[in-house]
ZAVO-821944 format. One record per atom (N, C-alpha, C): residue number from 0; residue in three letters; atom name; z, x, y. Coordinates in Angstrom, 2 decimals, always signed. Layout:
<sites>
<num: NUM residu: ALA atome: CA up: Z east: X north: Y>
...
</sites>
This chain:
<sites>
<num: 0 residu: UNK atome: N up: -8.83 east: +30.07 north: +15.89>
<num: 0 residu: UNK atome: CA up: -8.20 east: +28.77 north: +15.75>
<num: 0 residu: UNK atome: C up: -8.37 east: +28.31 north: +14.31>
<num: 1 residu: UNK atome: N up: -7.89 east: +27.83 north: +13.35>
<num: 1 residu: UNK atome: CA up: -7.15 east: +27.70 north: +12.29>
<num: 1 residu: UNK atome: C up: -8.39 east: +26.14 north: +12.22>
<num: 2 residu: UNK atome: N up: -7.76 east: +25.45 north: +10.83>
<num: 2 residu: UNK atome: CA up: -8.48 east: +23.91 north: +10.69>
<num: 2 residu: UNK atome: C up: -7.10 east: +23.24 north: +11.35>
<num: 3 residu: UNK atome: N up: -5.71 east: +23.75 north: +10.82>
<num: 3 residu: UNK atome: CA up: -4.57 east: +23.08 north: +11.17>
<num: 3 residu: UNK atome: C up: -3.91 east: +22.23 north: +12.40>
<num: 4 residu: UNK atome: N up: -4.74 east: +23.33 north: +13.34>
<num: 4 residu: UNK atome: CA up: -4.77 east: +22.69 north: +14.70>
<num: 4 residu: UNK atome: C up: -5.07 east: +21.72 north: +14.85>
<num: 5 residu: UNK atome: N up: -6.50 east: +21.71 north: +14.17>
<num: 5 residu: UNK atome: CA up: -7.08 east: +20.71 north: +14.86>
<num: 5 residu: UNK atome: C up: -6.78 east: +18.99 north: +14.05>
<num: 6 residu: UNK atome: N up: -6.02 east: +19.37 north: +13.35>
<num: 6 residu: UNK atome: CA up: -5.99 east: +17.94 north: +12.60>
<num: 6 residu: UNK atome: C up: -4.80 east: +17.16 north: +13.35>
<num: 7 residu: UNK atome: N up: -5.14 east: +16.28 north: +13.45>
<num: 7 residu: UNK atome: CA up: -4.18 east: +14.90 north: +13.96>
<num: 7 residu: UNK atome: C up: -2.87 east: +15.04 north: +13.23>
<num: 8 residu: UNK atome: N up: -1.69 east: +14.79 north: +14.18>
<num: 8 residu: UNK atome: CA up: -0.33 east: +14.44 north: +13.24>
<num: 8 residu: UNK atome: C up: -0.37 east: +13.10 north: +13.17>
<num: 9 residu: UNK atome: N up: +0.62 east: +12.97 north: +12.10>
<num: 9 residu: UNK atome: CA up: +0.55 east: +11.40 north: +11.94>
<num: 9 residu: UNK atome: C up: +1.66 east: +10.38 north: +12.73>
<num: 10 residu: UNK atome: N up: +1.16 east: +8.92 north: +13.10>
<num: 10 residu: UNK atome: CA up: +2.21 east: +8.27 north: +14.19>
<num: 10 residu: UNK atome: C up: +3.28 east: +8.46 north: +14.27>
<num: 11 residu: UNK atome: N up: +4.40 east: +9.09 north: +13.31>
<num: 11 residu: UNK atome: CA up: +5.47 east: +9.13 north: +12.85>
<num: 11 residu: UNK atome: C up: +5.69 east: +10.62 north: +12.63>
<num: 12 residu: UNK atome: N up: +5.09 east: +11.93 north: +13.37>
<num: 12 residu: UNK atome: CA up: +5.79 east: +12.80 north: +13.69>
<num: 12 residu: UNK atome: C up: +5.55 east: +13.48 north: +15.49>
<num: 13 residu: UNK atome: N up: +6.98 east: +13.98 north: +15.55>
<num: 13 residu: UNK atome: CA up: +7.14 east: +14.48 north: +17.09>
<num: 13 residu: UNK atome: C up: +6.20 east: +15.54 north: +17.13>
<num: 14 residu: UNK atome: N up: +5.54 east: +15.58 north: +18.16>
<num: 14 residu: UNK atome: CA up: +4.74 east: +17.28 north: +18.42>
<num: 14 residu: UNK atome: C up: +5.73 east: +18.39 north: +18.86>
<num: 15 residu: UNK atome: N up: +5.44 east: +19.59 north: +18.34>
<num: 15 residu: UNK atome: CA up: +6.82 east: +20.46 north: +18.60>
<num: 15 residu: UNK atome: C up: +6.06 east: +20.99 north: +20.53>
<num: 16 residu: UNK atome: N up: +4.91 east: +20.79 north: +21.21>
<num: 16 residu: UNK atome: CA up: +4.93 east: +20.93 north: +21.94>
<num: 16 residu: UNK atome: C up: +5.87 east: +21.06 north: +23.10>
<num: 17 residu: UNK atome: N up: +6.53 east: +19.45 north: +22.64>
<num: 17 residu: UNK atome: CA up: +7.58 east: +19.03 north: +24.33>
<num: 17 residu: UNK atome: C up: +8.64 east: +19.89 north: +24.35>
<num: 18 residu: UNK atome: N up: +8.40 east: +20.18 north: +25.47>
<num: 18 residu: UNK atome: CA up: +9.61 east: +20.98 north: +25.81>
<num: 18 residu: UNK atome: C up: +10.98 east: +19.89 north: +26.50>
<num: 19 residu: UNK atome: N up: +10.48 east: +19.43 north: +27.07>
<num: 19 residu: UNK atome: CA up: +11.83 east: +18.58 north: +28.12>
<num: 19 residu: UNK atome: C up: +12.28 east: +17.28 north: +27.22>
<num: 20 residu: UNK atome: N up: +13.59 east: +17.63 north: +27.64>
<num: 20 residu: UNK atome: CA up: +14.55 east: +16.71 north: +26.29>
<num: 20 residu: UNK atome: C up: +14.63 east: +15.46 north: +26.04>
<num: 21 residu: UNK atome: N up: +14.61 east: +14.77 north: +27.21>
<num: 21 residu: UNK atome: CA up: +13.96 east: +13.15 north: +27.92>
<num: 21 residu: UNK atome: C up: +12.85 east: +12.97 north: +27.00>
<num: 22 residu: UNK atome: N up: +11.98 east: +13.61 north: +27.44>
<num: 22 residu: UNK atome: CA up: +10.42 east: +13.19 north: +26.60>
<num: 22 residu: UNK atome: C up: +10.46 east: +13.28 north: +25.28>
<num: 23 residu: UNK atome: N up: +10.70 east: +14.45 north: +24.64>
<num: 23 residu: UNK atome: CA up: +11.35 east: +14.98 north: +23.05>
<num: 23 residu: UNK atome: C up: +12.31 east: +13.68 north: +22.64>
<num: 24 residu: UNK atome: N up: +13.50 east: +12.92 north: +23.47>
<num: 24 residu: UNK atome: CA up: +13.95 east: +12.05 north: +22.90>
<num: 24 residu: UNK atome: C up: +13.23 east: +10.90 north: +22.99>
<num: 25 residu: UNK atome: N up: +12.47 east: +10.50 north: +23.97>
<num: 25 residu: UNK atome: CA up: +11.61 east: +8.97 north: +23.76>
<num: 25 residu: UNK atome: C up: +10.60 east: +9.71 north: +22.56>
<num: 26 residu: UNK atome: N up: +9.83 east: +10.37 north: +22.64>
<num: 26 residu: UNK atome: CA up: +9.25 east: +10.96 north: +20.88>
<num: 26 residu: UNK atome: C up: +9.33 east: +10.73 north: +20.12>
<num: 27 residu: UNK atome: N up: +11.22 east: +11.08 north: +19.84>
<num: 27 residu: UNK atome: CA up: +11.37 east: +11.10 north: +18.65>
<num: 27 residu: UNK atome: C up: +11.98 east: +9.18 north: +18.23>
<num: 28 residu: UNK atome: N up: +12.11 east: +8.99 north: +19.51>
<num: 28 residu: UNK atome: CA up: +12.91 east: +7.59 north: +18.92>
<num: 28 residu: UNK atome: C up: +11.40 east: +6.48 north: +18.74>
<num: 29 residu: UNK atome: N up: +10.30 east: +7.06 north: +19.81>
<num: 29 residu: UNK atome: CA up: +8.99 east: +6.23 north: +19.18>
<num: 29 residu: UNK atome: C up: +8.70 east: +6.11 north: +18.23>
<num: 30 residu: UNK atome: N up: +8.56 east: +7.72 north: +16.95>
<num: 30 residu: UNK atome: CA up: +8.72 east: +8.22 north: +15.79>
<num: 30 residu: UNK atome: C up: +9.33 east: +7.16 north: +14.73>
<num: 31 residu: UNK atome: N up: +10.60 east: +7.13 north: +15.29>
<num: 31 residu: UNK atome: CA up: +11.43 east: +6.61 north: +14.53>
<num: 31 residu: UNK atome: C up: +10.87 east: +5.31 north: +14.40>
<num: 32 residu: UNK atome: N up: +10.97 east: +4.73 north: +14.92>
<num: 32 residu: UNK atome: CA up: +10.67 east: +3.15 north: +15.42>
<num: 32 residu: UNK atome: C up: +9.16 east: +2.76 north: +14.19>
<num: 33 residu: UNK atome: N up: +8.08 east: +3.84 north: +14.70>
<num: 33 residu: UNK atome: CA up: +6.97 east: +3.49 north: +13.93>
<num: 33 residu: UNK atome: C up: +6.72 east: +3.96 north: +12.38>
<num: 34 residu: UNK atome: N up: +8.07 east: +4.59 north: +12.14>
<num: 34 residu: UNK atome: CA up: +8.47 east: +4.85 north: +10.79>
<num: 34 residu: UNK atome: C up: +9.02 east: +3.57 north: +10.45>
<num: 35 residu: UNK atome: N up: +10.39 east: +3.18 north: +10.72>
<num: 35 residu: UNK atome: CA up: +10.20 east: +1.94 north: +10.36>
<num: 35 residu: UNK atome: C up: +9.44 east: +0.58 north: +10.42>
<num: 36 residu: UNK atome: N up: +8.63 east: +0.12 north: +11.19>
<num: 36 residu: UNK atome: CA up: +7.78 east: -0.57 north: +11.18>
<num: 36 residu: UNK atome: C up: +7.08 east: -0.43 north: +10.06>
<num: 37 residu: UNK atome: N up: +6.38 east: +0.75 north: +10.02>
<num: 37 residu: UNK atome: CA up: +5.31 east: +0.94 north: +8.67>
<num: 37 residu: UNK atome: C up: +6.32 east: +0.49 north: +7.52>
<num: 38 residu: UNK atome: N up: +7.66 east: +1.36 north: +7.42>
<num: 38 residu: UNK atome: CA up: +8.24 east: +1.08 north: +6.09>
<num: 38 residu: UNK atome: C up: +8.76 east: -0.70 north: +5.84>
<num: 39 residu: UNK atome: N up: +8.44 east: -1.50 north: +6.94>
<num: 39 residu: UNK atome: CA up: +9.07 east: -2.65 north: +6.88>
<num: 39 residu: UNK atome: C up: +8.26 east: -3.48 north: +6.72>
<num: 40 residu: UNK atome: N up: +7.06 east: -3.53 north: +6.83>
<num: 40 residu: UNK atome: CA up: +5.87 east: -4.23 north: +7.12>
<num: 40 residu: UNK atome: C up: +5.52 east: -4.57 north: +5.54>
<num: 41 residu: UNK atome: N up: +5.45 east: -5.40 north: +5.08>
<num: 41 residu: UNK atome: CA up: +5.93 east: -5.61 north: +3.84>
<num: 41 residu: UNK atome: C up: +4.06 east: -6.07 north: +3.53>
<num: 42 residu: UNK atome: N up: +3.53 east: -7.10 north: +4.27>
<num: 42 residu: UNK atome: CA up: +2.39 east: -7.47 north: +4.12>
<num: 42 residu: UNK atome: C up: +1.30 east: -6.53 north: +4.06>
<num: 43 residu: UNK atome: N up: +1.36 east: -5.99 north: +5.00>
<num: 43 residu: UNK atome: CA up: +0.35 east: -4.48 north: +5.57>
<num: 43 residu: UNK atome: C up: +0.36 east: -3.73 north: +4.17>
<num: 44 residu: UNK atome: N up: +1.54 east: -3.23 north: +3.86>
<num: 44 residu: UNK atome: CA up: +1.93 east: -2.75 north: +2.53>
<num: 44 residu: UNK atome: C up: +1.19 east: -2.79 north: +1.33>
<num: 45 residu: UNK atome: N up: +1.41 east: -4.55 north: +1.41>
<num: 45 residu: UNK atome: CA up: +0.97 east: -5.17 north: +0.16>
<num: 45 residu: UNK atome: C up: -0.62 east: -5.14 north: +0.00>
<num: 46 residu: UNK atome: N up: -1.11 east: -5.21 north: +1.45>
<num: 46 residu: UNK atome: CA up: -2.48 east: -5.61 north: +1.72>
<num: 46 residu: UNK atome: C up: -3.05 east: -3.71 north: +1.24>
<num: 47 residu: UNK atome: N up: -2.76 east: -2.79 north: +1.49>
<num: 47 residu: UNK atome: CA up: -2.83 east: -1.84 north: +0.98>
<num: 47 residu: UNK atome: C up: -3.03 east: -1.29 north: -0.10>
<num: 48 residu: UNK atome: N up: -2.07 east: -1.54 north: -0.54>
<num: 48 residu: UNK atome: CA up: -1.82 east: -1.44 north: -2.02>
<num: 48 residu: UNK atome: C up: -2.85 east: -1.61 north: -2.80>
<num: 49 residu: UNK atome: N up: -3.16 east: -3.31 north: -2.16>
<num: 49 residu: UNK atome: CA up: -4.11 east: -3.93 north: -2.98>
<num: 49 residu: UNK atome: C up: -5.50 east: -3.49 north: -3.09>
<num: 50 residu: UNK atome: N up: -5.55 east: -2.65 north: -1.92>
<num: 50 residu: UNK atome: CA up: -7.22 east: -1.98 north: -1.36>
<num: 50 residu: UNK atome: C up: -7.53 east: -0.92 north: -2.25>
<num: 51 residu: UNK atome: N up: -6.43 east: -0.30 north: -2.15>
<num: 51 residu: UNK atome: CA up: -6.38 east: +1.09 north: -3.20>
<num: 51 residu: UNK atome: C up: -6.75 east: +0.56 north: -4.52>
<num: 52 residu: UNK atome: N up: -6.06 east: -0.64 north: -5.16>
<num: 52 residu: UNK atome: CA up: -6.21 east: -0.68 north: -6.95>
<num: 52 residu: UNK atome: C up: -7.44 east: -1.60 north: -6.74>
<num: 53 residu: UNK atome: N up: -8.79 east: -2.52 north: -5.62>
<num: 53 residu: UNK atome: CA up: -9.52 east: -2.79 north: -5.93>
<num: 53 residu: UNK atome: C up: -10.40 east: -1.59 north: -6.25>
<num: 54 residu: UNK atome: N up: -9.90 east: -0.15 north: -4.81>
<num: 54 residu: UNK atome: CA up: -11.16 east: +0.88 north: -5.39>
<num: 54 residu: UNK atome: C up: -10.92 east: +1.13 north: -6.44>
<num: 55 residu: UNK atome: N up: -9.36 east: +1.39 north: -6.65>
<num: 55 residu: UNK atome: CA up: -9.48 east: +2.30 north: -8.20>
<num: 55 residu: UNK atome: C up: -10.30 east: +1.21 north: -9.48>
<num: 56 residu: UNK atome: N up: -10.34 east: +0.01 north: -9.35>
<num: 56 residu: UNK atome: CA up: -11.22 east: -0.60 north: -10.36>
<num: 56 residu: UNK atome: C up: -12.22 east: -0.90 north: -10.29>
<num: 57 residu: UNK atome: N up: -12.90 east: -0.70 north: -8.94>
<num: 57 residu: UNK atome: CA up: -14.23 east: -0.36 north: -8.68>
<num: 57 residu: UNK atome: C up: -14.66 east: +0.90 north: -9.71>
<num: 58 residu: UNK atome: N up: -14.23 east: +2.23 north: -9.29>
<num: 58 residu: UNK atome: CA up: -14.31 east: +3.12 north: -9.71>
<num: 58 residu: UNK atome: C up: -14.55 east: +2.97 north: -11.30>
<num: 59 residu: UNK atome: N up: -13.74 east: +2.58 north: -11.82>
<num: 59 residu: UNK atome: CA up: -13.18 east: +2.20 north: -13.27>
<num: 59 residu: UNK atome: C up: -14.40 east: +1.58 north: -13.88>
<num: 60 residu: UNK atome: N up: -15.08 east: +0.54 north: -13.18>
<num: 60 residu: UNK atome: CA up: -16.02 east: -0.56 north: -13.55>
<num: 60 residu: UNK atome: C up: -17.63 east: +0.32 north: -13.30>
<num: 61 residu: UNK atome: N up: -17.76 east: +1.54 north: -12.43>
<num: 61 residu: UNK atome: CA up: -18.58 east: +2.19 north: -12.11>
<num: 61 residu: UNK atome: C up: -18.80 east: +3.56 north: -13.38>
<num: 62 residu: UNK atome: N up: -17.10 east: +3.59 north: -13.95>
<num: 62 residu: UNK atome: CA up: -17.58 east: +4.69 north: -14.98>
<num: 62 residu: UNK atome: C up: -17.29 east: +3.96 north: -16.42>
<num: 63 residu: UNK atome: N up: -17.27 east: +2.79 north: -16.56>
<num: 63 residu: UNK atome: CA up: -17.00 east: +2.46 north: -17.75>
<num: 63 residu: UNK atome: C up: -16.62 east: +1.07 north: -18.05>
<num: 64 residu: UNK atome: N up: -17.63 east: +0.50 north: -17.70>
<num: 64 residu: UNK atome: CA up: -18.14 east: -1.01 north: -17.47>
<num: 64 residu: UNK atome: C up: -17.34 east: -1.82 north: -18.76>
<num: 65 residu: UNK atome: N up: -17.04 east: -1.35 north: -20.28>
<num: 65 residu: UNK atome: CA up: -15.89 east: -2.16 north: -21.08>
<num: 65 residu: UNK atome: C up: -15.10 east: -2.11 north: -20.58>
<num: 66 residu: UNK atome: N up: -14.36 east: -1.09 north: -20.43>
<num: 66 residu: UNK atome: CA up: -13.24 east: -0.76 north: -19.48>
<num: 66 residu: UNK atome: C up: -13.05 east: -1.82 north: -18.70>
<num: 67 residu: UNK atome: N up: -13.87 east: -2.06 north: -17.58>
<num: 67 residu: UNK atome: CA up: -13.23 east: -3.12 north: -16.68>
<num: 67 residu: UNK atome: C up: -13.04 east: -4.90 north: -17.00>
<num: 68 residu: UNK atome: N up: -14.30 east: -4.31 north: -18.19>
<num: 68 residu: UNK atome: CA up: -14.30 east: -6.12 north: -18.51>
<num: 68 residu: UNK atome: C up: -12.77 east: -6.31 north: -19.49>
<num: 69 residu: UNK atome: N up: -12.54 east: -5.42 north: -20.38>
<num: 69 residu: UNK atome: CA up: -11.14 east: -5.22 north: -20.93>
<num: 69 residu: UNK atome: C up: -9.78 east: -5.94 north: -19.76>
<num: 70 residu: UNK atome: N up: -9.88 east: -5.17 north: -18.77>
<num: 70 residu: UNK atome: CA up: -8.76 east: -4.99 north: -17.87>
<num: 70 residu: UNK atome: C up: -8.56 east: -6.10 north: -17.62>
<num: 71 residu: UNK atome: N up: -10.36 east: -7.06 north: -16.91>
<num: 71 residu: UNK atome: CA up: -10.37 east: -8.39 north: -16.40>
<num: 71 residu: UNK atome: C up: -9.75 east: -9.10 north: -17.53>
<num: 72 residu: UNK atome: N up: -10.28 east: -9.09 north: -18.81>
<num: 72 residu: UNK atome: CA up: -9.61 east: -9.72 north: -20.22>
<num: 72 residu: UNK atome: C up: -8.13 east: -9.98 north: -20.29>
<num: 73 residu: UNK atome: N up: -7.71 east: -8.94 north: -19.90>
<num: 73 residu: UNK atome: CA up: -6.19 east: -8.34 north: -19.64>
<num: 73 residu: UNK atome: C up: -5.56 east: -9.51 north: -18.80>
<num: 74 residu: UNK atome: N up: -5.92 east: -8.81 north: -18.14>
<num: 74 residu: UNK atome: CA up: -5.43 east: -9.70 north: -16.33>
<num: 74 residu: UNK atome: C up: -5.20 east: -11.07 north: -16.64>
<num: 75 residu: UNK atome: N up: -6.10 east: -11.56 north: -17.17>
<num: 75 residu: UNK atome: CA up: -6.60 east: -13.44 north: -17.24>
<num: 75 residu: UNK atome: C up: -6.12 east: -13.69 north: -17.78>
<num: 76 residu: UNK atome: N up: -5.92 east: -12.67 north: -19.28>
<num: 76 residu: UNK atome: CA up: -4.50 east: -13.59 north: -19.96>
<num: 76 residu: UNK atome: C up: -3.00 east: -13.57 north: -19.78>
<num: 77 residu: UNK atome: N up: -2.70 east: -12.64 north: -19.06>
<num: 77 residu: UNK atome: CA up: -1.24 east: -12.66 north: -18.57>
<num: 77 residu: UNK atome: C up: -1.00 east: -13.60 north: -17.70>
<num: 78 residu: UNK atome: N up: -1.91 east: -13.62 north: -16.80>
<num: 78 residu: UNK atome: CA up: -1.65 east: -14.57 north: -15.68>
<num: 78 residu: UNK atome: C up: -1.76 east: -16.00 north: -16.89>
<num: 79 residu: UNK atome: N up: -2.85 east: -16.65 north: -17.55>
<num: 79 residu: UNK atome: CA up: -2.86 east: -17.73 north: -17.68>
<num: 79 residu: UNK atome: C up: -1.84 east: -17.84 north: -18.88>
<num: 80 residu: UNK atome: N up: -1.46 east: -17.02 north: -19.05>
<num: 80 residu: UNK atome: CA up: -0.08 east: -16.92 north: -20.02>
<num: 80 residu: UNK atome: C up: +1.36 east: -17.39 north: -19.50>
<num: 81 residu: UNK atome: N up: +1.47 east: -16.50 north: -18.06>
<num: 81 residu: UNK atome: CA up: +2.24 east: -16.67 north: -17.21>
<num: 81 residu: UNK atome: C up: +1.97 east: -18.12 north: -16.83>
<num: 82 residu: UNK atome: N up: +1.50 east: -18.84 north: -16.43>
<num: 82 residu: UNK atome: CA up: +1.09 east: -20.15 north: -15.65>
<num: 82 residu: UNK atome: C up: +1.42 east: -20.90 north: -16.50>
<num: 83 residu: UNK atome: N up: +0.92 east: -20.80 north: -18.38>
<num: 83 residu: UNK atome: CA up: +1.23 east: -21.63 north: -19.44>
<num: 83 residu: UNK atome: C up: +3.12 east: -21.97 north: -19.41>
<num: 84 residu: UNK atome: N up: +3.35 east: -20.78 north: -19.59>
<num: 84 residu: UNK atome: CA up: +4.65 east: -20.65 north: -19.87>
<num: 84 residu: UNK atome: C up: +5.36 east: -21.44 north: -18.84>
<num: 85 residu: UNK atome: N up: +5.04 east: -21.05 north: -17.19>
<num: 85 residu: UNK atome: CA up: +5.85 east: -22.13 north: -16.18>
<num: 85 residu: UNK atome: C up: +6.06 east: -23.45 north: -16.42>
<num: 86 residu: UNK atome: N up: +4.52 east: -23.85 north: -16.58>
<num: 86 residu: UNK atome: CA up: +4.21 east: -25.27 north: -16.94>
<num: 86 residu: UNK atome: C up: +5.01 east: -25.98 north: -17.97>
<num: 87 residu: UNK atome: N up: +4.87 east: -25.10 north: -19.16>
<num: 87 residu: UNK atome: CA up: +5.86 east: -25.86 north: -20.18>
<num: 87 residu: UNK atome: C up: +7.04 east: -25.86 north: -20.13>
<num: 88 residu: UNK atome: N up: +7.69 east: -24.83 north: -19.36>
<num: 88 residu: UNK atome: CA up: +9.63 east: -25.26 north: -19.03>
<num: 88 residu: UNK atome: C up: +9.56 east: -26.17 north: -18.30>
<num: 89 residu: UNK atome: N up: +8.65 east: -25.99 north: -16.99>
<num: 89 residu: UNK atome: CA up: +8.63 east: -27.28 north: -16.10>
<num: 89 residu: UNK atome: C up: +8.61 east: -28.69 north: -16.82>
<num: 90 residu: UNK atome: N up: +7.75 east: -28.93 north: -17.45>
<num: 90 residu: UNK atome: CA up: +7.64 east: -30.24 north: -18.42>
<num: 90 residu: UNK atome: C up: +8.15 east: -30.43 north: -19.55>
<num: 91 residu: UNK atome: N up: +8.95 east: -29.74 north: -19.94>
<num: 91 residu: UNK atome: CA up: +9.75 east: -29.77 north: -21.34>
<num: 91 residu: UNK atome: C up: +11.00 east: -30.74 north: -20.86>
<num: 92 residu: UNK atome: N up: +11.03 east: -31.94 north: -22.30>
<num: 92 residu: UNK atome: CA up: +11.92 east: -33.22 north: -22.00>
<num: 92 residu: UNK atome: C up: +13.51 east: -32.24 north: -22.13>
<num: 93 residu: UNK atome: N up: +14.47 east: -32.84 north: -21.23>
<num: 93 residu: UNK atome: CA up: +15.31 east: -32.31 north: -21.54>
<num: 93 residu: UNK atome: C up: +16.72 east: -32.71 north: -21.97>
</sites>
């Protein structure tokens, strides 16, 4: 027996097991269904995303501690750059 076996498919593929066509089609349309969900789920997504680039700057801050304080440097001023900039079209006489 192989490692291949034994690993899990993922929610979003059919097992080539089924034989009977009924079952093979609710499968594949479950498949389908939880393919789109995942691809639609916009929050889940986002919330993701976001998990991944805290490790990756974990990581970042674990091998190279300027590095992260840089990035934070970074970050703070775009944003409070960004925020400046709203503010003053918002309040600019017109």
């Amino acid at each position: 027996m192989t490692s291949d076996s034994l690993a899990p498919i993922p929610r979003t593929a059919v097992p080539d097991d089924i034989t009977d066509p009924v079952e093979r089609a609710r499968a594949e349309l479950k498949a389908a269904l939880l393919a789109i969900e995942e691809k639609g789920n916009l929050p889940r997504r986002a919330a993701v995303a976001a998990e991944n680039k805290v490790a990756q700057f974990r990581r970042l801050a674990g091998q190279s501690p300027a590095a992260a304080a840089a990035v934070v440097v970074g970050v703070a001023a775009v944003v409070g750059g960004t925020v400046w900039g709203f503010v003053s079209l918002y309040t600019r006489k017109r």
